[in-house]
Structure formats: structure tokens, C-alpha cells
ZAVOMI-595136 format. One record per residue (C-alpha): residue number from 1; z, x, y. Coordinates in steps of 0.05 Angstrom, whole numbers, always signed. Layout:
! ZAVOMI-595136
REC    i      pz      px      py
REC  NUM       Z       X       Y
...
This chain:
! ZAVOMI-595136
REC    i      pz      px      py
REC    1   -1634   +2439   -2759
REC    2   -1676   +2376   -2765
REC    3   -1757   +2379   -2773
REC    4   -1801   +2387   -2704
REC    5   -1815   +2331   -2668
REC    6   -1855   +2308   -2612
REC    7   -1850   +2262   -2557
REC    8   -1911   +2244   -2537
REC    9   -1921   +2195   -2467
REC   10   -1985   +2162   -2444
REC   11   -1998   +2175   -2370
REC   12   -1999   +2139   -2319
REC   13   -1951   +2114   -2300
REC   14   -1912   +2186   -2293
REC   15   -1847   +2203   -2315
REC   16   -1802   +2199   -2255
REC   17   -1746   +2259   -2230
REC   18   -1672   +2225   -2219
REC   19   -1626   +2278   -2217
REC   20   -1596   +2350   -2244
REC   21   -1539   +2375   -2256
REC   22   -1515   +2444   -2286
REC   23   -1450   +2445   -2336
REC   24   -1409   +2500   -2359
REC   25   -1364   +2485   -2425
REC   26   -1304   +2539   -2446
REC   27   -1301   +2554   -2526
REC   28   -1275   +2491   -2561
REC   29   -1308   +2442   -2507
REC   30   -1369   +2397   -2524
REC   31   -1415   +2341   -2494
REC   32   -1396   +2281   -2490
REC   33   -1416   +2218   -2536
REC   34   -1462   +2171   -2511
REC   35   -1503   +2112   -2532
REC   36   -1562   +2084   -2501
REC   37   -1564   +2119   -2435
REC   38   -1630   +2085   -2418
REC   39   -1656   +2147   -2383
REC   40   -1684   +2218   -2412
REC   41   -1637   +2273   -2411
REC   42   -1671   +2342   -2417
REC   43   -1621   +2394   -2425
REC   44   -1642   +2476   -2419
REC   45   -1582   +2524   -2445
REC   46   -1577   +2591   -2403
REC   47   -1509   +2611   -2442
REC   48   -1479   +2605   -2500
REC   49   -1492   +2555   -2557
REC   50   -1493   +2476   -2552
REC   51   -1484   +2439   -2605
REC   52   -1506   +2368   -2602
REC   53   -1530   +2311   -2651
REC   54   -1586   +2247   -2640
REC   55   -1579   +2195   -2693
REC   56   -1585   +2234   -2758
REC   57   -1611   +2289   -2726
REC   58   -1565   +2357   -2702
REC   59   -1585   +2420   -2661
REC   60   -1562   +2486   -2642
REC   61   -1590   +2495   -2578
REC   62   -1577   +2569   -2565
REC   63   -1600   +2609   -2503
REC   64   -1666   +2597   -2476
REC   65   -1676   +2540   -2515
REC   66   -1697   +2467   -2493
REC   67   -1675   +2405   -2516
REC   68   -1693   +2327   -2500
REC   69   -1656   +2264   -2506
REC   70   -1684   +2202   -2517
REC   71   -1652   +2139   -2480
REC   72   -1649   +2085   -2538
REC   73   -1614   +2143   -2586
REC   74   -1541   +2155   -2604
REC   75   -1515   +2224   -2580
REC   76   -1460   +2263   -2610
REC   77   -1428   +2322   -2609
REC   78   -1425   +2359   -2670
REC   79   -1374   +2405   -2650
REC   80   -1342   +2445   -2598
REC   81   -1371   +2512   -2563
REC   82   -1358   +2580   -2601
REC   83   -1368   +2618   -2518
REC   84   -1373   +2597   -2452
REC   85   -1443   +2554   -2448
REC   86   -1476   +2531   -2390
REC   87   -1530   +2485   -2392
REC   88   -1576   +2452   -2334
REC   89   -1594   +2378   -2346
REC   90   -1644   +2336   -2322
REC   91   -1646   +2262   -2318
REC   92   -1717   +2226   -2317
REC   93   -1740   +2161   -2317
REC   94   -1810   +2136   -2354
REC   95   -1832   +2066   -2355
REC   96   -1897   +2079   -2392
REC   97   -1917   +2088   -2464
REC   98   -1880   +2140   -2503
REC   99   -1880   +2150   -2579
REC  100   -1834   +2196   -2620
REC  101   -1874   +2234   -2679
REC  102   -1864   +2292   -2728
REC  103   -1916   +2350   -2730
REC  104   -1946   +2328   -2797
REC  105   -1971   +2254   -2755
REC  106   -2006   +2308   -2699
REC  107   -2076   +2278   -2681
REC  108   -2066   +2225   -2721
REC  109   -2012   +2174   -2706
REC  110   -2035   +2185   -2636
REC  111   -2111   +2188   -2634
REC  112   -2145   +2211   -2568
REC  113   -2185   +2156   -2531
REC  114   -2257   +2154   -2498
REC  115   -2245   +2173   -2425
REC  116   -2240   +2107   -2384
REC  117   -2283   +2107   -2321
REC  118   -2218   +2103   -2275
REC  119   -2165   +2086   -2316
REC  120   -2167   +2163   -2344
REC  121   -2111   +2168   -2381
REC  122   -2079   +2231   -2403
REC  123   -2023   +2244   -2454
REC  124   -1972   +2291   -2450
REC  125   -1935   +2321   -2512
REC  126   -1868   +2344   -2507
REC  127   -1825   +2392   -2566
REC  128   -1758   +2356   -2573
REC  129   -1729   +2417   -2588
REC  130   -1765   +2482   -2571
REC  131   -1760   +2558   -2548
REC  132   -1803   +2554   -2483
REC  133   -1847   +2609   -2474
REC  134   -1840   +2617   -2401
REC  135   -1762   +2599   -2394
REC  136   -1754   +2652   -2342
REC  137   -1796   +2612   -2296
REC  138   -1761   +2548   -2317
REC  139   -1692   +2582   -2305
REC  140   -1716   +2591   -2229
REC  141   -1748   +2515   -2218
REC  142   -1685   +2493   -2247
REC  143   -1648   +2535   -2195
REC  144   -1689   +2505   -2135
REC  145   -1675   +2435   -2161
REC  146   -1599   +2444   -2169
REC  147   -1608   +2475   -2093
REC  148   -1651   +2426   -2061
REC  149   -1601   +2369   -2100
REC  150   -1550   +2387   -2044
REC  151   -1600   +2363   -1983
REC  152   -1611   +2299   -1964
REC  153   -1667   +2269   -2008
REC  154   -1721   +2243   -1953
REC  155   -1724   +2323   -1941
REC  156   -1729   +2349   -2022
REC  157   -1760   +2286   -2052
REC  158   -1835   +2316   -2058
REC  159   -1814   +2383   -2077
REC  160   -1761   +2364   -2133
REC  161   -1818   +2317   -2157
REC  162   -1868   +2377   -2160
REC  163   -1813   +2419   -2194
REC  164   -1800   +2371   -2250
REC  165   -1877   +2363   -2255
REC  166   -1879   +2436   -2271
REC  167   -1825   +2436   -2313
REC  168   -1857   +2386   -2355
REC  169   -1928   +2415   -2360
REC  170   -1879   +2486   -2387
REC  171   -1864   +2438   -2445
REC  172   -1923   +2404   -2460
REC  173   -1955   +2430   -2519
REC  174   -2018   +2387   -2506
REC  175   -2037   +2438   -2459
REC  176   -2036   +2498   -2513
REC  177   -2072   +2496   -2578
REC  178   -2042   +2553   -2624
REC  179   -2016   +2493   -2665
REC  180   -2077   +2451   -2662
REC  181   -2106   +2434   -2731
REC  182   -2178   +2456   -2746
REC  183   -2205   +2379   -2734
REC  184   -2168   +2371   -2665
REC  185   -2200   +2444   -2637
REC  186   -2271   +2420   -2666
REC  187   -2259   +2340   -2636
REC  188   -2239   +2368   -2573
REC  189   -2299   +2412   -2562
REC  190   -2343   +2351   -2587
REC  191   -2311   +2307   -2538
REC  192   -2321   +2353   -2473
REC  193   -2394   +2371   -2498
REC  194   -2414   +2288   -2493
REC  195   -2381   +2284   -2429
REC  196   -2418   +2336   -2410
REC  197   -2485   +2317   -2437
REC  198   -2490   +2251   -2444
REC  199   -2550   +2244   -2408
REC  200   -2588   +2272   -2452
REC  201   -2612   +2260   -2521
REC  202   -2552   +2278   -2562
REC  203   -2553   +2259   -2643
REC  204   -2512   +2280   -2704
REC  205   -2559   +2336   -2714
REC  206   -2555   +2363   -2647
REC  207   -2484   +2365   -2653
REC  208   -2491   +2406   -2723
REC  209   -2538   +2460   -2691
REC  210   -2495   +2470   -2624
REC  211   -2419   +2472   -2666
REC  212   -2458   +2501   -2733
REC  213   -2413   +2452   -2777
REC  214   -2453   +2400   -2817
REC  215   -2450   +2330   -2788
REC  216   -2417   +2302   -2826
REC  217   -2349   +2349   -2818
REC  218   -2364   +2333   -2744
REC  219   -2368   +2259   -2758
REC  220   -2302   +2260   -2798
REC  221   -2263   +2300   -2747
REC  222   -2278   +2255   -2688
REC  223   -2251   +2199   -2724
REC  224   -2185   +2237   -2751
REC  225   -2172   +2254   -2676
REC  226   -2210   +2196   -2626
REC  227   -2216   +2139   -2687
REC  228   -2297   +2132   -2665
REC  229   -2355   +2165   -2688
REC  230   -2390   +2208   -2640
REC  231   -2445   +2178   -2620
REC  232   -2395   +2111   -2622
REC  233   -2356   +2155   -2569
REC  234   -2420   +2174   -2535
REC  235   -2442   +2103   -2524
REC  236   -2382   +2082   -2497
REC  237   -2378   +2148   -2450
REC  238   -2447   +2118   -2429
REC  239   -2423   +2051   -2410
REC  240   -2361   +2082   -2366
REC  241   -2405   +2119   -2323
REC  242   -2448   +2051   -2323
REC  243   -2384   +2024   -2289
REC  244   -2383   +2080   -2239
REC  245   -2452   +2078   -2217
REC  246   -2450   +2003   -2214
REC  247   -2394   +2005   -2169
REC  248   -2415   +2066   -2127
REC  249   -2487   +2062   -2115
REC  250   -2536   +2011   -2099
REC  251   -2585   +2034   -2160
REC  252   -2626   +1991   -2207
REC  253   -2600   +1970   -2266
REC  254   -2665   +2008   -2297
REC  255   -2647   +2064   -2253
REC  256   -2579   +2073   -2277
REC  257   -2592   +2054   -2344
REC  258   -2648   +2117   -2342
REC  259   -2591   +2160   -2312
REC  260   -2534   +2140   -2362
REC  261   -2582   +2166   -2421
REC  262   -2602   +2099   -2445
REC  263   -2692   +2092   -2459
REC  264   -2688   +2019   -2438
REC  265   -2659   +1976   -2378
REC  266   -2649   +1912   -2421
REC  267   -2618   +1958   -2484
REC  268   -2564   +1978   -2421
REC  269   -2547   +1908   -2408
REC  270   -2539   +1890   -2485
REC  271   -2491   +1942   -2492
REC  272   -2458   +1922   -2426
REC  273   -2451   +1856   -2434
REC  274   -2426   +1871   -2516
REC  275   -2372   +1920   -2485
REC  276   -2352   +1885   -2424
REC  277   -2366   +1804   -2430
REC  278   -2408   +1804   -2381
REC  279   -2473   +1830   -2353
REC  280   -2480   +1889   -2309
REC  281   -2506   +1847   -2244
REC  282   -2441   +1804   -2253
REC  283   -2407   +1864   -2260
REC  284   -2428   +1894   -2197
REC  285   -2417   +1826   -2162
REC  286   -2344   +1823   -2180
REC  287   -2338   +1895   -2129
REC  288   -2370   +1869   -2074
REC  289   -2365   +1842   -2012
């Protein structure tokens, strides 16, 4: 069995639900070989034990047991079924960002990024090979989308696209944290405590006495996992909701400035203008009417 890896894909846009298909092979049968399919091929064994290869990488995928593709990889069998096997598969599309990495580059091949003010990004991280926790509940999605596959698709389009969507967030192991190193857990909780107080007067010290680590742990773990400091992530959490207010309201620039945390209006457009190119006026000018 090769090392754990993850796939990890930077949404939006999202990953897109083509088809499914269920396959049963007879002892001495295998999958097929395949080059360059162009599309993700997610494969969940109910029976039996599939054996399969990616490049220099090979698998037993045994019963209750998960397994992704990728679509610019060589696949190979690596050789025929010992018992009957059935398999579902699932082929999905993705035109964004993804990024293949092995559990020693967690948190750090992929750093997190300061919340944009509409863009919000999100990234979803994916086992290639994995024992899913809740493959029960799989098994039954996958049974609805092998059912709703035999109706005509302007009637089953939102719900096989919901189904995938769940079927994905089963695999993501963003979501879950029992493999999260010490300086992702503490970034994490750094990051949602600015976002949620970044109005007020938050410092290095403040930080220290509400996590009880010294500041400078708290300093180095924010840039392991988001590559900024965190008042560096503060500041530019600041000028995001600048953005938004801009946009949204009809407030002063000394008004907003007040309300994004920063002392002094022209300090706000400074930073502004050093962040964005231009000034917060022109800003606001380029969203109106």
C-alpha cells in the first residue's frame, strides 16, 4: 500500500457530478487500463477486493473502502479479483485548483488564506484512499444516484448534485480535525477569534492571555498554517470588511474606518490605498451608479 495522500481543491468553482455507474467483477476479472481520462473517477467497493494501481502507486481497496482517481494519472490493474466485487463509481468534473499532497506537507504546502470579503474561498481535502467513517450512509446516497441515473436528467439534476455534494463533504477531512497538527488546531482558533473581534483592540498579548500560549508560539503557528502574522492577518481582515462597508453603506470613511477597528480615518485610507491601489472614495466610486 502506498503512503496517504490528499487531494486537496480550492473552491469555487465546485467540483461538478457527471455520472455513476455500479460494476460487479467475477474472481479473476479486473479494471480496466486507462490513461488520462481527464475526469475524476471515485470508486466505493461494497464487495469483495479491488485491486488497482495509479502511476507507482497500488491499492487494495477492500470493502467499505474509498478510493479516487486522478484524471492526468495512469491506471492499472494490478491483478484480477480473488471473489465477486462490486464497486459503485462516480465520475466528476473540477475545473478549479486542485493539488495532490502527502500527510507530512498538511498545513503547509497548502497554507490557509485571510478570508476575502466575497471571494470566500474554502478548501476541501479529500483521502485518496480511505475507510469512510460513515460508509453506510454513503452506500445509500450512492443507491439514490444509481436510481435517479435512470430518469430523465431535467427531473434528478438538483438532487444528484446535492447527493454528490454530500458524498464529498463524507470524505473531506478538512471538516474533522482528529489528524490536525497542534499548530493548525491553535491557527484555526486564532483565525476565527480575529474574525470575530476585530473591532476591537486585539495585540500579541491579548492573544497570549485568551489561548494561554506565549506569543510568540501563536505568532509562529499562524505563519506555518496562513503564511501571515496575526495581526498581518488582522489588518488585512480589517481592510475586507472595509470593502464591504464601502460597498454596502453610505458611511464615512471616518465612520467606517472607526467601525473596522482602525483609531484614525486617514491611517484607513493608507492601508487601503497600500492593499488595494487605490483610495477608498475611488473604491466606492467604482460600485456605483
Amino acid at each position: 500500500m502506498s503512503e496517504l495522500s490528499h487531494i486537496w481543491m480550492e473552491l469555487p468553482p465546485l467540483p461538478y457530478y457527471l455520472m455513476i455507474g455500479l460494476s460487479t467483477y467475477r474472481p479473476g476479472e479486473m479494471h480496466p487500463s486507462r490513461r488520462n481520462l481527464g475526469i475524476f473517477d471515485l470508486l466505493w467497493v461494497t464487495k469483495g477486493t479491488l485491486y488497482i494501481g495509479e502511476d507507482d502507486k497500488e491499492w487494495e481497496v477492500t470493502e467499505g473502502q474509498a478510493l479516487l482517481l486522478l484524471p492526468d494519472r495512469y491506471h492499472y490493474p494490478v491483478k484480477g479479483c480473488d471473489t465477486e466485487t462490486v464497486f459503485y463509481w462516480i465520475h466528476f468534473d473540477f475545473h478549479g485548483v486542485w493539488q495532490q499532497t502527502s500527510d507530512q506537507d498538511l498545513g503547509t504546502v497548502y497554507p490557509q488564506q485571510v478570508r476575502k470579503s466575497w471571494e470566500n474561498p474554502y478548501r476541501i481535502r479529500i483521502p485518496q484512499y480511505c475507510t469512510p467513517p460513515e460508509f453506510a450512509l454513503a452506500e445509500r446516497h450512492l443507491r439514490k444516484l444509481l436510481t435517479d441515473s435512470a430518469h430523465h436528467r431535467s427531473e434528478t439534476y438538483w438532487s444528484e448534485q446535492q447527493l454528490f455534494m454530500e458524498l464529498l463533504r463524507l470524505l473531506d477531512a478538512g471538516q474533522s480535525r482528529n489528524d490536525a497538527s497542534p499548530a493548525l488546531i491553535l491557527a484555526d482558533k486564532v483565525e476565527a477569534y480575529l474574525r470575530q473581534h476585530y473591532q476591537s483592540d486585539v495585540t500579541n498579548s491579548s492573544l497570549a492571555e485568551e489561548f494561554h500560549f506565549h506569543p510568540n508560539y501563536i505568532v509562529r503557528c499562524m505563519k506555518e498554517i496562513y503564511d501571515c502574522t496575526p495581526m498581518a492577518y488582522l489588518h488585512d481582515y480589517r481592510i475586507e470588511q472595509g470593502k464591504l462597508l464601502l460597498i454596502k453603506t453610505e458611511w464615512s470613511i471616518a465612520r467606517i474606518a472607526d467601525h473596522i477597528g482602525f483609531l484614525h480615518a486617514p491611517y484607513f485610507s493608507n492601508c487601503f490605498k497600500a492593499a488595494t491601489g487605490i483610495s477608498p472614495l475611488r473604491f466606492r466610486k467604482q460600485y456605483s451608479l
